[in-house]
C-alpha positions as CSV (number, residue, x, y, z in Angstrom):
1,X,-43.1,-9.5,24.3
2,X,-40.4,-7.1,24.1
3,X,-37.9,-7.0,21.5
4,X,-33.9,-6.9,22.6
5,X,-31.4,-5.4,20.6
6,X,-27.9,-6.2,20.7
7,X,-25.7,-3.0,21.2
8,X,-24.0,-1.6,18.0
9,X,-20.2,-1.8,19.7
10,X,-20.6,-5.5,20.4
11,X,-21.8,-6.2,17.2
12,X,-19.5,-4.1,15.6
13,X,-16.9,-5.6,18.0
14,X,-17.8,-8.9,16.5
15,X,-17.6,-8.3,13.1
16,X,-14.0,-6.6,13.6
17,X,-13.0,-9.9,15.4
18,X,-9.3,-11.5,15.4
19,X,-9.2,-14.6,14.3
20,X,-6.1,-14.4,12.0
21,X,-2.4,-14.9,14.1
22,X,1.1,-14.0,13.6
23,X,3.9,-15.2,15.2
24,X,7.8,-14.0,14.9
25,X,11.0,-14.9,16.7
26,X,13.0,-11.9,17.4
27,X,16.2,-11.7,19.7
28,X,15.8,-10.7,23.0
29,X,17.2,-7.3,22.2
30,X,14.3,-6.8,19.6
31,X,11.6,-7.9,22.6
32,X,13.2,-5.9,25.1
33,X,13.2,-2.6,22.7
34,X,9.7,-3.6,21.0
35,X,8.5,-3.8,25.1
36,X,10.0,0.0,26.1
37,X,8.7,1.5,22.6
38,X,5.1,-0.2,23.8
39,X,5.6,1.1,27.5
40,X,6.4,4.9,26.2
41,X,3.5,5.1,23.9
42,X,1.2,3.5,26.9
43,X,0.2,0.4,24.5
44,X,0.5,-3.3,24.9
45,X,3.4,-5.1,23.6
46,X,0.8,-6.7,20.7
47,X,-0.7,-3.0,19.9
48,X,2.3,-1.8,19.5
49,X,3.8,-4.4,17.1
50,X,0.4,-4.5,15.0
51,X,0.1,-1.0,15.0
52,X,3.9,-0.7,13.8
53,X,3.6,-3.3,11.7
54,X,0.3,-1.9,9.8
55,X,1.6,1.6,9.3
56,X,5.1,0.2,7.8
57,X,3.0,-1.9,5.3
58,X,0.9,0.8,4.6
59,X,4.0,3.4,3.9
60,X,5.6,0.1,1.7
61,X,2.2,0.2,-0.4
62,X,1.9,3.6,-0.9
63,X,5.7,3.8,-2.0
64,X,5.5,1.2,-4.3
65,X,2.0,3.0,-5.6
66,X,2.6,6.5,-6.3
67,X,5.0,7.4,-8.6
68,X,7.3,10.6,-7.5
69,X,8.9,12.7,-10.0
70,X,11.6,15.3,-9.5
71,X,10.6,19.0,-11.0
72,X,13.2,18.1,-14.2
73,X,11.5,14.8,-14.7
74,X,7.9,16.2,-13.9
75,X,8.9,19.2,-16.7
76,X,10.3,16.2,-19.2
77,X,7.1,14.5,-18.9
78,X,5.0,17.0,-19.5
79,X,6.4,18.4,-22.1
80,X,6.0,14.8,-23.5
81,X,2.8,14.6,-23.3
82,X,1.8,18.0,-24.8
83,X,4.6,18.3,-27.9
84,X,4.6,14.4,-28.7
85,X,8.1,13.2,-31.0
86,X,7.2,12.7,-34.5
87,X,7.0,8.3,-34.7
88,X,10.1,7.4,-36.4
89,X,10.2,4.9,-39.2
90,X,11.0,2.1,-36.7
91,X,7.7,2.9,-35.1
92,X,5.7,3.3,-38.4
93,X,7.0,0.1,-39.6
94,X,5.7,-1.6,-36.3
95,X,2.8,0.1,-36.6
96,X,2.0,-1.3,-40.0
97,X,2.9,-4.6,-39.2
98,X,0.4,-4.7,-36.5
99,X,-2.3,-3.4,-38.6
100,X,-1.8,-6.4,-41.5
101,X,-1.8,-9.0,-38.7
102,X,-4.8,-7.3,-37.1
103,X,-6.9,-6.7,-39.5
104,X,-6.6,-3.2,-38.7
């Protein structure tokens, strides 16, 4: 007896499935504009607002993520990092209070 296979793009299709929903109220304004955005890219109205919707999240995350530095603050820290201050006395009295209640 011959075995049957299911085709990769259904399984695949399957394990990709939507089950989650989301639901909004917008102004008509909003659906009318959200519509002719959709029509102009040649996408549905529910491609377009996920697709929109993932690609503003994802620019949110990576905003929130990475850490930009102008070239004065880039050169400040730096120069931090390679000719360290000297610990003031504040610090070296922290530090040896931390040490006697650690154990250290």
């Amino acid at each position: 007896m011959p075995v049957t296979r299911k085709k990769p793009a259904k399984a695949a299709a399957r394990r990709h499935a939507k089950v989650a929903r989301l639901e909004a109220r917008i102004s008509p304004e909003q659906k009318r504009l959200f519509e002719r955005a959709a029509e102009l890219q040649g996408r549905s109205l529910t491609e377009f607002v996920v697709r929109s919707t993932q690609e503003a999240a994802q620019e949110a995350i990576r905003e929130y993520e990475v850490m930009s530095l102008t070239a004065r603050d880039t050169k400040a820290f730096v120069n931090a990092l390679l000719k360290p201050p000297a610990p003031s006395s504040r610090l070296k009295r922290a530090a040896a209070r931390y040490h006697s209640l650690m154990g250290g």
